[in-house]
C-alpha positions in Angstrom: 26.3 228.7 58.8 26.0 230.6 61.9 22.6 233.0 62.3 20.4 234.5 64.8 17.2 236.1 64.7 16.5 239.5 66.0 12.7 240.1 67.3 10.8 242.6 69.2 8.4 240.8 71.3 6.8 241.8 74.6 6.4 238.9 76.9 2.8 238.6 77.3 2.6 236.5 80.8 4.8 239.7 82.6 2.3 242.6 80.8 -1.0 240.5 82.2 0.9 240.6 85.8 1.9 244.2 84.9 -2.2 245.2 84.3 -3.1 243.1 87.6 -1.0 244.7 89.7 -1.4 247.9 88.3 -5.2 247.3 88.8 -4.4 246.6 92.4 -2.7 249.6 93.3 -5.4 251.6 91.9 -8.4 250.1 93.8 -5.9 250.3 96.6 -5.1 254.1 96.5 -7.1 256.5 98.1 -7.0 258.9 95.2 -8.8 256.9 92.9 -11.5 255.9 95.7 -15.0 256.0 94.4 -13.8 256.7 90.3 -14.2 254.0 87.9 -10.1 253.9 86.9 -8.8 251.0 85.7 -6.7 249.0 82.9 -8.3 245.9 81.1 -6.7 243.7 78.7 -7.4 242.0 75.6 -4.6 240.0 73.4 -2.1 243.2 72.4 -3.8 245.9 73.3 -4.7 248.1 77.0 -7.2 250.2 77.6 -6.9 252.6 80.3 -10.0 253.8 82.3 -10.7 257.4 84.2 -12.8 259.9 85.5 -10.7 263.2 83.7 -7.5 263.5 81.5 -5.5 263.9 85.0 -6.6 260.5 86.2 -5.9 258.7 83.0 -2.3 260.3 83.3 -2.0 258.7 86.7 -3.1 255.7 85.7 -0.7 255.2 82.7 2.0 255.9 85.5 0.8 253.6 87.9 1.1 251.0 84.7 4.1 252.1 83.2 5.8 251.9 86.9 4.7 248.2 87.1 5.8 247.2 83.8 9.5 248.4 84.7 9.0 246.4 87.6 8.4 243.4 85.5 10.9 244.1 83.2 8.6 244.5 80.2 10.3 247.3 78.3 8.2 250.7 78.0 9.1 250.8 74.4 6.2 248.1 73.3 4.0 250.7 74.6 1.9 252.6 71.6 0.0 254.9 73.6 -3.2 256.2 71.4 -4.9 259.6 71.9 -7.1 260.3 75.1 -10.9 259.7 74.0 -14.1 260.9 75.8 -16.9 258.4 76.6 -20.0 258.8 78.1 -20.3 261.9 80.7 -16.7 263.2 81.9 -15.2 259.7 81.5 -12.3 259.2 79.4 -10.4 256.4 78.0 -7.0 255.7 76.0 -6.0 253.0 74.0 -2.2 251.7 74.4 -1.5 249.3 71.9 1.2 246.4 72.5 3.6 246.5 69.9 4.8 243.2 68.8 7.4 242.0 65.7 9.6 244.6 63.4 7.8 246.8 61.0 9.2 246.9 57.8 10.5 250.6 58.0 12.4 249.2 61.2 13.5 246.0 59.6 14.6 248.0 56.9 16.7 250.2 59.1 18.3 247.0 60.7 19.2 245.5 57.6 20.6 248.8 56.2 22.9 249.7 59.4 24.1 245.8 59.1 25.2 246.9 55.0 26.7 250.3 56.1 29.0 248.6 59.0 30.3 246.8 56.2 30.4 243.7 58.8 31.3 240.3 57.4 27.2 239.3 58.0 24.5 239.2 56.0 20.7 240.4 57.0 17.6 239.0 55.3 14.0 240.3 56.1 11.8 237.2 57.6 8.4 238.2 58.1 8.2 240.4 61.2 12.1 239.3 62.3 15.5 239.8 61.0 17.7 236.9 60.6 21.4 237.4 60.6 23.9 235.2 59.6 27.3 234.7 59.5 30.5 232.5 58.6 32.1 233.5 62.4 30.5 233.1 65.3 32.1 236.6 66.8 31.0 238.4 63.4 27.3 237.9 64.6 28.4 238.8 68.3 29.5 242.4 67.3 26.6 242.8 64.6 24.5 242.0 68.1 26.9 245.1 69.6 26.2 246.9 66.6 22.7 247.2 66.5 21.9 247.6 70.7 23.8 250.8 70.2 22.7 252.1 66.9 18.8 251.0 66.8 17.8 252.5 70.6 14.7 253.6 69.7 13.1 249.5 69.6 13.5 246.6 72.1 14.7 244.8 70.4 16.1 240.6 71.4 17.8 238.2 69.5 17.5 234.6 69.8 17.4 231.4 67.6 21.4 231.7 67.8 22.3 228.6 65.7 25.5 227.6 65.8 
């Protein structure tokens, strides 16, 4: 039987080169000269550095605008409140979102039942898998769901045949 699963994963090598370069440019720009901006990394979560709230702003632009580059969708991007440390400092934690939640796999498998598509949808873990007697049923549920679920990046793969 014909399936696929649809994920929502960022791809963790392109974010690393995203926060590198973005790192970069902000030693590099005169702006920033003598602050202590920056972005660090660790597993699925960013931390942006800066001197005030305008800073931190720039910075998160400075990332956002790299990621793009890289073709890491802005969507994974859970950006926390703005925190002060130490002195004028502030920081702001960006988490990296990674798998479907259930409210969001719930969505999926509920606009899958409304569309009343020959295709069934079955919650695994923190993917969906679809599946299907025809290979162009699962095609147009793929159709189905870039248009009506906009608000997640979402990818399919595992297409079995």
């Amino acid at each position: 039987m014909p399936s696929f699963d649809v994920v929502s994963e960022a791809n963790t090598v392109e974010v690393k080169n995203a926060v590198d370069q973005a790192n970069k440019e902000i030693t590099n720009r005169f702006d920033f000269k003598g602050s202590d901006a920056r972005v660090e990394q660790k597993e699925n979560e960013l931390t942006a550095y800066a001197d005030s709230e305008f800073q931190l702003s720039q910075v998160r632009d400075v990332l956002t605008a790299k990621m793009v580059k890289r073709n890491v969708d802005v969507r994974f991007l859970d950006i926390g409140k703005v925190e002060k440390i130490g002195g004028d400092k502030v920081k702001q934690i960006i988490k990296i979102r990674n798998g479907i939640e259930s409210d969001d796999a719930k969505k999926i498998v509920r606009v899958i039942k409304d569309s009343k598509m020959k295709v069934q949808a079955s919650i695994q873990g923190d993917a969906v898998r679809i599946t299907g007697a025809k290979r162009d049923d699962l095609q147009s549920a793929m159709a189905l769901l870039r248009k009506e679920v906009s608000e997640l990046p979402l990818e399919f793969n595992n297409f079995r045949d």
